[in-house]
C-alpha positions as CSV (number, residue, x, y, z in Angstrom):
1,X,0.0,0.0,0.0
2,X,1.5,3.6,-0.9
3,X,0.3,6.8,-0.3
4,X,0.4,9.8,-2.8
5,X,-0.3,13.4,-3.1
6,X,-2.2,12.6,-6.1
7,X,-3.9,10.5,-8.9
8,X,-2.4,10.9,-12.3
9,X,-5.4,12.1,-14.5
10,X,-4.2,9.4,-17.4
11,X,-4.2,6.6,-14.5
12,X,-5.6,2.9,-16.1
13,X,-4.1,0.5,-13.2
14,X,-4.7,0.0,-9.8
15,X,-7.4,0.0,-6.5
16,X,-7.0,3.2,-4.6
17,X,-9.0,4.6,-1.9
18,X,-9.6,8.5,-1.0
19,X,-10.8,10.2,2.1
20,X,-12.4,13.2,1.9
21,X,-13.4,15.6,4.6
22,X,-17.1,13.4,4.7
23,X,-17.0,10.4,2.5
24,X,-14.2,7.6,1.3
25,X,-14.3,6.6,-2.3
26,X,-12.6,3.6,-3.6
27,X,-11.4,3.6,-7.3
28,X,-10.8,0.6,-9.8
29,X,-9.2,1.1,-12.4
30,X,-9.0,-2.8,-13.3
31,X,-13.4,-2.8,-13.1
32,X,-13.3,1.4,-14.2
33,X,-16.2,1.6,-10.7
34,X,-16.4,3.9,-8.7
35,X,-17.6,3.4,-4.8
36,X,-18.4,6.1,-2.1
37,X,-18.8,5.3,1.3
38,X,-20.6,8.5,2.6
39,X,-20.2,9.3,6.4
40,X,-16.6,7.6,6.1
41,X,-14.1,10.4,5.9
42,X,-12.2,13.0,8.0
43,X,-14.4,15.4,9.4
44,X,-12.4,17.4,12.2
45,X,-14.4,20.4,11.2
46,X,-17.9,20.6,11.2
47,X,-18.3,23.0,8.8
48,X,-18.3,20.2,6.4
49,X,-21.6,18.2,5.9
50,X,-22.3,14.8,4.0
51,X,-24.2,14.9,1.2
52,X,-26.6,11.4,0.4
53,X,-26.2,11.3,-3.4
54,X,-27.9,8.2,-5.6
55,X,-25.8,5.2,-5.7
56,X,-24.0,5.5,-2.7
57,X,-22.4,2.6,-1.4
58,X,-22.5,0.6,-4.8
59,X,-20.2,0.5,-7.3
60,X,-20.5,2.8,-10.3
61,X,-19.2,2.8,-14.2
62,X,-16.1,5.4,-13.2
63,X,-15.0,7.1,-16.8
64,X,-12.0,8.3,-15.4
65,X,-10.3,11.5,-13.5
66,X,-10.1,15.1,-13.9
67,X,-8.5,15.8,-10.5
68,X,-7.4,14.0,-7.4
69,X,-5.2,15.9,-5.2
70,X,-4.3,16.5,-1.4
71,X,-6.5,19.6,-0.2
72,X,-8.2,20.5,-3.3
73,X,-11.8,19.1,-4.5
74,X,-11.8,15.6,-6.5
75,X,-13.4,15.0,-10.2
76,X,-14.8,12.0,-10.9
77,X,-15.9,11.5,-14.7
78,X,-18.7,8.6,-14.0
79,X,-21.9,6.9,-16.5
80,X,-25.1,6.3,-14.8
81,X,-25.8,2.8,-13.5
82,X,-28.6,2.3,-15.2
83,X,-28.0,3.8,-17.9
84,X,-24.7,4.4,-19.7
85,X,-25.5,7.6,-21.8
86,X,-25.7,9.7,-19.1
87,X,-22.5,11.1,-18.0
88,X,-21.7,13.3,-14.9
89,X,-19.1,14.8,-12.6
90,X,-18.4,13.7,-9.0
91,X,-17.3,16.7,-7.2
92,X,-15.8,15.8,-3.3
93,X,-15.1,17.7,-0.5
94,X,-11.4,18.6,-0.3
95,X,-9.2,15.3,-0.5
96,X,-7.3,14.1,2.9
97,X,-5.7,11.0,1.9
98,X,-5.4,8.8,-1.4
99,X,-3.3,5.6,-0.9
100,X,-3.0,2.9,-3.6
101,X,-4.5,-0.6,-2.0
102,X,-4.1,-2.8,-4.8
């Protein structure tokens, strides 16, 4: 397991998690999903509140990443589970950690 300051946006390899101020996510870029685990972050300041948004806790299509750095915002390029023409951005509270599990 390694740490980093940040995910490469041209990354095609690899299981890494990132904590967030409220949530964890967990990227694969072997199955291209995309997981948050809301509730499951860093909060030491309670400015920060978590969001429920659809498809938490399952795995979605992830299409790949804009940003993913230490103390700035993450952006997630992901499909809709159910239904693989419609395309949005995942936008996170600022990033905390990102270690590569696998």
């Amino acid at each position: 397991m390694t740490r980093v300051t940040h995910i490469p946006p041209a990354t095609s390899d690899g299981v890494w998690t990132v904590v967030t101020h409220t949530s964890t996510y967990v990227l694969d870029f072997e199955e291209m999903t995309l997981l948050r685990a809301p509730g499951v972050g860093r909060n030491d300041d309670q400015r920060w509140e978590v969001s429920e948004l659809r498809r938490d806790s399952q795995d979605i299509p992830l299409l790949g990443v804009k940003q993913c750095t230490i103390g700035e915002p993450a952006q997630f390029w992901v499909s809709a589970a159910d239904d693989p023409d419609v395309r949005t951005w995942r936008i996170t509270t600022p990033v905390v950690e990102i270690e590569r599990i696998g």
